[in-house]
PAZAPA-4460 file (N, C-alpha, C; in steps of 0.05 Angstrom, whole numbers, plus 32768, in hexadecimal, padded with zeros to 4 digits):
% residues 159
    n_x    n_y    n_z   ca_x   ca_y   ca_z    c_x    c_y    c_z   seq   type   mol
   80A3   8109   7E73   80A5   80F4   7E86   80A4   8101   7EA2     1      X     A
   809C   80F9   7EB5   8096   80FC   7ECD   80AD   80FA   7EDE     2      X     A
   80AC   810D   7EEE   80C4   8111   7F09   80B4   80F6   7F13     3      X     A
   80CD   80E1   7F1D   80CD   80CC   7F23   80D3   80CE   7F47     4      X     A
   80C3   80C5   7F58   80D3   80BC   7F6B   80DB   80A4   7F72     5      X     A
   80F1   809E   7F7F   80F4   807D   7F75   80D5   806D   7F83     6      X     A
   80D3   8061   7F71   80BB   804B   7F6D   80B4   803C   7F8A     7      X     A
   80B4   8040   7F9E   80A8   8039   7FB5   8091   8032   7FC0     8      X     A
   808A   8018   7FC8   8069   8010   7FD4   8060   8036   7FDE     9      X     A
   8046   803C   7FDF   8046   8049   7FEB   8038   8043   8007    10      X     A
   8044   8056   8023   8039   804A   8035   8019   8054   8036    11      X     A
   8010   8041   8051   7FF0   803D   8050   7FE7   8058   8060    12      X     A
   7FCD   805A   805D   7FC3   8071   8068   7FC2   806F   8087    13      X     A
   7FBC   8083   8095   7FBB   8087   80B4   7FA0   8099   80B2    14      X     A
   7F89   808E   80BB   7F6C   80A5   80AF   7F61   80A2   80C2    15      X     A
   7F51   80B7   80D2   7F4B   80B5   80E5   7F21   80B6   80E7    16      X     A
   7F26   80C0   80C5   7F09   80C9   80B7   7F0A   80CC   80A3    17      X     A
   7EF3   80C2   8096   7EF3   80C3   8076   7ED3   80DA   806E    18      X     A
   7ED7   80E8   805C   7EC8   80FA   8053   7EBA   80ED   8035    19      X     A
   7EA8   80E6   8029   7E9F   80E1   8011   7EA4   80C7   800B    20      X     A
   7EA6   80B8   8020   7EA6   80A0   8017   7EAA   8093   8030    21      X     A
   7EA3   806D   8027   7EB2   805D   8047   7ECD   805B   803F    22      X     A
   7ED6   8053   805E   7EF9   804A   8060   7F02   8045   8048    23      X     A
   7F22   8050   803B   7F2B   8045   8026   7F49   8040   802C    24      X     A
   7F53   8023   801D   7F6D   8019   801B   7F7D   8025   8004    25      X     A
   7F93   801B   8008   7FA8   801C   7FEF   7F9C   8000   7FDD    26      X     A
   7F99   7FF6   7FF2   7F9E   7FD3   7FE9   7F79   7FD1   7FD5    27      X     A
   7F64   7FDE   7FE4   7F4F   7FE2   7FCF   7F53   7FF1   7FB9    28      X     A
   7F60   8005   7FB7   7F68   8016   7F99   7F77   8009   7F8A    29      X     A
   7F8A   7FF6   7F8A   7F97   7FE4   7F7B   7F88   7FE5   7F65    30      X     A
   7F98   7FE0   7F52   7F99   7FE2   7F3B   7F8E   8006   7F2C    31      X     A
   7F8C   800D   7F3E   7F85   8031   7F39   7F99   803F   7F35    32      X     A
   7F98   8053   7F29   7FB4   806A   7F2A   7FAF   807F   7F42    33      X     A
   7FB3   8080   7F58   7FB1   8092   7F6F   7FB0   80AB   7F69    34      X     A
   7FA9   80C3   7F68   7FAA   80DE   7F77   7FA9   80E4   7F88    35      X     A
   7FCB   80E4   7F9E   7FBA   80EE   7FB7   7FC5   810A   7FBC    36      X     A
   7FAD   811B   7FCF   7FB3   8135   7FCA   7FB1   813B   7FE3    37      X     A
   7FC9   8143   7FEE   7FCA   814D   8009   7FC7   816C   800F    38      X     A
   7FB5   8171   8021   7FAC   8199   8027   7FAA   8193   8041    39      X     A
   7FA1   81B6   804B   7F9A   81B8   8066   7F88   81D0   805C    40      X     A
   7F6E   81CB   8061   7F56   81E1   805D   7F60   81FC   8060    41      X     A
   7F74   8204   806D   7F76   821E   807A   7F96   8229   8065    42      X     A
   7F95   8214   805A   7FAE   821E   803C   7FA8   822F   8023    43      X     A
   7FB3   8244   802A   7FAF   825B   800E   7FB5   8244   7FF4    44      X     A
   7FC9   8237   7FEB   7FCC   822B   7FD8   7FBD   8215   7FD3    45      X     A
   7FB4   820B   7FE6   7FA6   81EF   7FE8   7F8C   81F9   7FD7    46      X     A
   7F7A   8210   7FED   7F61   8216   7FE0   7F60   821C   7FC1    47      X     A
   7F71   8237   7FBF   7F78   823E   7FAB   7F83   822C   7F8D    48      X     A
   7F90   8222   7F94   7F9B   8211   7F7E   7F9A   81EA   7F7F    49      X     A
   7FAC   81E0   7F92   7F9F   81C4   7F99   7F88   81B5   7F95    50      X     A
   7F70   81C6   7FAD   7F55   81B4   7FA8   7F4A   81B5   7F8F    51      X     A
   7F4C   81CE   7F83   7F45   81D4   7F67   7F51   81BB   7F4F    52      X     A
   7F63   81C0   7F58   7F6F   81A5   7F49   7F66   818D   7F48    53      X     A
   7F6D   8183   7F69   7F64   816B   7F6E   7F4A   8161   7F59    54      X     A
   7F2D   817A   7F63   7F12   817D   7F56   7F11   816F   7F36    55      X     A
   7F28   817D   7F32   7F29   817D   7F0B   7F29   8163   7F03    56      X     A
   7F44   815A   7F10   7F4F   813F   7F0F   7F3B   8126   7F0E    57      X     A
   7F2F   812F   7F27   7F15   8113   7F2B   7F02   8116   7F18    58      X     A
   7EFF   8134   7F18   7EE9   813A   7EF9   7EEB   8122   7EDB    59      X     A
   7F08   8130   7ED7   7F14   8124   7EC2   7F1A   810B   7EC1    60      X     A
   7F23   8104   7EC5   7F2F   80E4   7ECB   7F13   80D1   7ED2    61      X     A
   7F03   80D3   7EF0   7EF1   80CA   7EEC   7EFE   80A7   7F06    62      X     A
   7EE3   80A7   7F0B   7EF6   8090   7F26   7EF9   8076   7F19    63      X     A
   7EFA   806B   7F00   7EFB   804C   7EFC   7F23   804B   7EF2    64      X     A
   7F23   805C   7EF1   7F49   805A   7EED   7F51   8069   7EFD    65      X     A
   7F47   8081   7F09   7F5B   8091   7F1C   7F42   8099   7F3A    66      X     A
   7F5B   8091   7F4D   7F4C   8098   7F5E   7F59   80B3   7F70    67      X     A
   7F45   80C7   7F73   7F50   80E0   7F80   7F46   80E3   7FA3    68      X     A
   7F64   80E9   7FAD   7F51   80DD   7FC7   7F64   8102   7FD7    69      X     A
   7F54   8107   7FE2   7F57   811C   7FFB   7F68   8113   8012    70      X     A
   7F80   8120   8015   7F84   8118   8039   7F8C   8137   8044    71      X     A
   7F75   813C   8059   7F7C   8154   8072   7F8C   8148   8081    72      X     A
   7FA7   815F   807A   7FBF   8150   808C   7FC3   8164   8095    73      X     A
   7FBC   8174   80B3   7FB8   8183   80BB   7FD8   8182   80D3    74      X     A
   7FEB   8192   80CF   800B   818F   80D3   800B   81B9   80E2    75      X     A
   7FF2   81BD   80E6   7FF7   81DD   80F3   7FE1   81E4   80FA    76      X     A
   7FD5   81F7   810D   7FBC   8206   8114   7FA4   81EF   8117    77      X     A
   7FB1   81D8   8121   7FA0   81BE   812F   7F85   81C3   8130    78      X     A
   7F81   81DC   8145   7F63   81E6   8156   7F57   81F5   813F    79      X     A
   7F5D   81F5   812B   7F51   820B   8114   7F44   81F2   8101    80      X     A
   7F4A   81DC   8104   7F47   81CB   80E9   7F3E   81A9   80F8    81      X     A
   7F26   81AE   8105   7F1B   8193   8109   7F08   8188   80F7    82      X     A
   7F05   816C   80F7   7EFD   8160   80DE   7ED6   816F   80E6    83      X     A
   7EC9   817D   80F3   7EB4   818B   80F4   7EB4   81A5   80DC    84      X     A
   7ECC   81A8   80DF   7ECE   81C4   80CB   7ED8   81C2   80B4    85      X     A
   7EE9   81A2   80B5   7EEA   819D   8095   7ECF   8192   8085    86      X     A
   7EBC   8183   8097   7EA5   817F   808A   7E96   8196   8081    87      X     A
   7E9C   81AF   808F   7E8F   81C7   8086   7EA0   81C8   8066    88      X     A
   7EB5   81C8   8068   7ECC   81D1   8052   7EC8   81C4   803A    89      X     A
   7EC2   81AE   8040   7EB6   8191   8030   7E9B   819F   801C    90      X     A
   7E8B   81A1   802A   7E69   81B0   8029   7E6C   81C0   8017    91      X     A
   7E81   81DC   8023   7E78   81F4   8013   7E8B   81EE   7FFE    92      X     A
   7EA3   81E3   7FF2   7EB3   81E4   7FDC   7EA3   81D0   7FCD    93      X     A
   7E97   81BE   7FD0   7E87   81AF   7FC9   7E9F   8192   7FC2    94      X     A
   7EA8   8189   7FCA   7EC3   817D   7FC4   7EB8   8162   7FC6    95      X     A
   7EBB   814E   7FB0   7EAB   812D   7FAE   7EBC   8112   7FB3    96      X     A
   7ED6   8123   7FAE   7EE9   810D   7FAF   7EEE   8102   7FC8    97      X     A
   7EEF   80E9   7FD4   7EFC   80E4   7FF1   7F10   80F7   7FFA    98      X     A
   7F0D   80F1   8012   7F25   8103   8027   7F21   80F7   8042    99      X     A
   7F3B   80F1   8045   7F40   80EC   805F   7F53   80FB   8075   100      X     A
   7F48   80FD   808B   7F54   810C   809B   7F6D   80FA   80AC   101      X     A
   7F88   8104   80A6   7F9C   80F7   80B4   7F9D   80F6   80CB   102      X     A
   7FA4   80E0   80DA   7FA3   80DB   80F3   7FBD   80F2   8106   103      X     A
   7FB2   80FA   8117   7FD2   8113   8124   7FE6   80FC   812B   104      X     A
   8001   810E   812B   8015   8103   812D   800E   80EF   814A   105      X     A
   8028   80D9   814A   8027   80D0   8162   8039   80E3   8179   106      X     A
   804C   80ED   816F   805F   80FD   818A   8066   811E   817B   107      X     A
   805A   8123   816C   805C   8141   815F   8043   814B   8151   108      X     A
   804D   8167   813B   8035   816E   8130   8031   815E   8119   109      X     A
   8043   8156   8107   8038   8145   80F3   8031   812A   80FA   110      X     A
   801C   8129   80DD   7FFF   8113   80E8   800F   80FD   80D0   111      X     A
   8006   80E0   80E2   8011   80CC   80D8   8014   80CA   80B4   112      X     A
   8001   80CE   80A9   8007   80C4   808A   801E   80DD   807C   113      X     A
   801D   80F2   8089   802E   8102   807D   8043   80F7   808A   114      X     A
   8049   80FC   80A0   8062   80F5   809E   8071   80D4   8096   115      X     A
   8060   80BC   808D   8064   80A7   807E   806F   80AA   805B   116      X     A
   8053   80BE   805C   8061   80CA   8038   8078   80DE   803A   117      X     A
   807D   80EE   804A   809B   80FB   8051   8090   811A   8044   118      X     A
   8074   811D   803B   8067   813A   8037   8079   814D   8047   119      X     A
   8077   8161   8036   808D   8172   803F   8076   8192   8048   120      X     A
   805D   818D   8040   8052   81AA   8043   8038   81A6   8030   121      X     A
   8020   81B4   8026   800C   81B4   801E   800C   81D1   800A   122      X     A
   7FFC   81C8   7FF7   7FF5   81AA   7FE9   8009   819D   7FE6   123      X     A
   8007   8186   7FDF   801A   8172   7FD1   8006   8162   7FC2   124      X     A
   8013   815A   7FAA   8007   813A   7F9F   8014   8128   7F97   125      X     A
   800F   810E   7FA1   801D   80FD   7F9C   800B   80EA   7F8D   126      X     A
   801E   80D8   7F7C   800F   80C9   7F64   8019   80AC   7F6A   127      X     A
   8008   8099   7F70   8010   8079   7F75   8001   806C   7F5D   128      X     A
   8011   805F   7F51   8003   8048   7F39   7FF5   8031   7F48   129      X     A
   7FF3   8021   7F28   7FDB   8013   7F2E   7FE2   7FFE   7F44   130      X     A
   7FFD   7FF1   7F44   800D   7FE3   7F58   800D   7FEE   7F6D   131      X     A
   8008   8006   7F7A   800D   801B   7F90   8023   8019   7F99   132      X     A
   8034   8021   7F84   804B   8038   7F87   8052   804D   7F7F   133      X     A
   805E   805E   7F8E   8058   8079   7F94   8075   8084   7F84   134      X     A
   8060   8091   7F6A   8078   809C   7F53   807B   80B5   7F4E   135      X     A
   8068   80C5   7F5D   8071   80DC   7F5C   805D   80F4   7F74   136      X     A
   8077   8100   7F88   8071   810E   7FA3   8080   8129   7F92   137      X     A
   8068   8143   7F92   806B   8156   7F96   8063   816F   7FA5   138      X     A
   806D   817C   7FAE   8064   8191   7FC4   805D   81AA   7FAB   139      X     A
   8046   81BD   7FAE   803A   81C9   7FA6   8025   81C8   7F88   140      X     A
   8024   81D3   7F84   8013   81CF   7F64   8020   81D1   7F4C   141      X     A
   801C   81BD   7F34   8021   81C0   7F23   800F   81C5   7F08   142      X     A
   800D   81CF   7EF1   8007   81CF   7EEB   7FF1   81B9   7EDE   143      X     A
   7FDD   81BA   7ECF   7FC4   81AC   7ED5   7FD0   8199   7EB2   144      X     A
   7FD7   819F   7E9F   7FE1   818B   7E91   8003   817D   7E93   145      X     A
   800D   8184   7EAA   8022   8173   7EB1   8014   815E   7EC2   146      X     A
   8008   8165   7ED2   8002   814F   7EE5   7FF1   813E   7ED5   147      X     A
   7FDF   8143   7EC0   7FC5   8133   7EB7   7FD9   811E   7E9F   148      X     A
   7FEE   8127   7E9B   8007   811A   7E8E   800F   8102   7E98   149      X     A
   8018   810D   7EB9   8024   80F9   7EBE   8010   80E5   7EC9   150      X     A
   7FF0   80EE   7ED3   7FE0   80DE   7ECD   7FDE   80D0   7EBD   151      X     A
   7FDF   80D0   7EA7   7FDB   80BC   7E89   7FEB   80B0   7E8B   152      X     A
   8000   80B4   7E89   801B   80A6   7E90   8017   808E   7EA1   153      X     A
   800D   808E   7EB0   8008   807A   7EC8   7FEB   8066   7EBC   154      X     A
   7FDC   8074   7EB3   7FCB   8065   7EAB   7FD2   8052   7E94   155      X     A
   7FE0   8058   7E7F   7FE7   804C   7E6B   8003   8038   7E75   156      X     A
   8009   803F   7E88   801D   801A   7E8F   800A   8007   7E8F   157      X     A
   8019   7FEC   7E8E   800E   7FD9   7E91   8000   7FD8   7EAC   158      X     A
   7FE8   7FCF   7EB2   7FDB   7FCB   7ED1   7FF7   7FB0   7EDA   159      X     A
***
């Protein structure tokens, strides 16, 4: 069974750009099981382990039940990571899944959707069902048949 967070709408995105696709809602993914996968291009763990993941996930799963979506939530080294150089980052990792770039904070460094989802650091993934609520926020990587677990898990509730 899946580390539970209590069952909460999850809040809406803050995107300031979308990568691999047009604009996307919560409210259009409905009825989808969410993957969302929060990095910052310039993250040892993100590259290394995260996007890799993310990759698999959309591989596997496949977009008519799960949707895997990218957000650059860029919370350090601002001038190092404009959405010019994530489209490079995009290019050369070859990465298909949407991503959106978080909008910067309004009065600090963290950028609106992270600090809505309460992200604590990168990677993280958080998992919203088909209702879009948000059942499970974790900070770093886990392994690739826990998470595809609690994937199934979500898929097999009732829509």
């Amino acid at each position: 069974m899946m580390d539970e967070v209590s069952a909460s709408p999850a809040p809406d995105w803050h995107v300031s750009q979308w990568f691999n696709t047009d604009p996307l809602t919560l409210t259009a993914l409905r009825g989808k099981v969410i993957v969302l996968h929060a990095f910052q291009m310039l993250c040892p763990g993100c590259v290394a382990n995260g996007i890799p993941q993310a990759q698999r996930i959309a591989r596997f799963f496949g977009p008519d039940h799960v949707a895997v979506i990218g957000l650059h939530t860029v919370f350090e080294h601002h001038e190092a990571m404009p959405p010019q150089a994530l489209a490079a980052f995009i290019h050369e990792y070859r990465l298909t899944f949407p991503i959106g770039v978080d909008l910067p904070g309004k009065t600090g460094p963290i950028p609106q959707t992270m600090a809505a989802y309460a992200i604590q650091g990168t990677p993280s993934l958080i998992l919203i069902d088909r209702r879009g609520l948000m059942r499970k926020h974790a900070l770093g990587t886990e392994e690739d048949m826990r998470v595809g677990a609690d994937i199934a898990f979500l898929l097999a509730e009732a829509g």
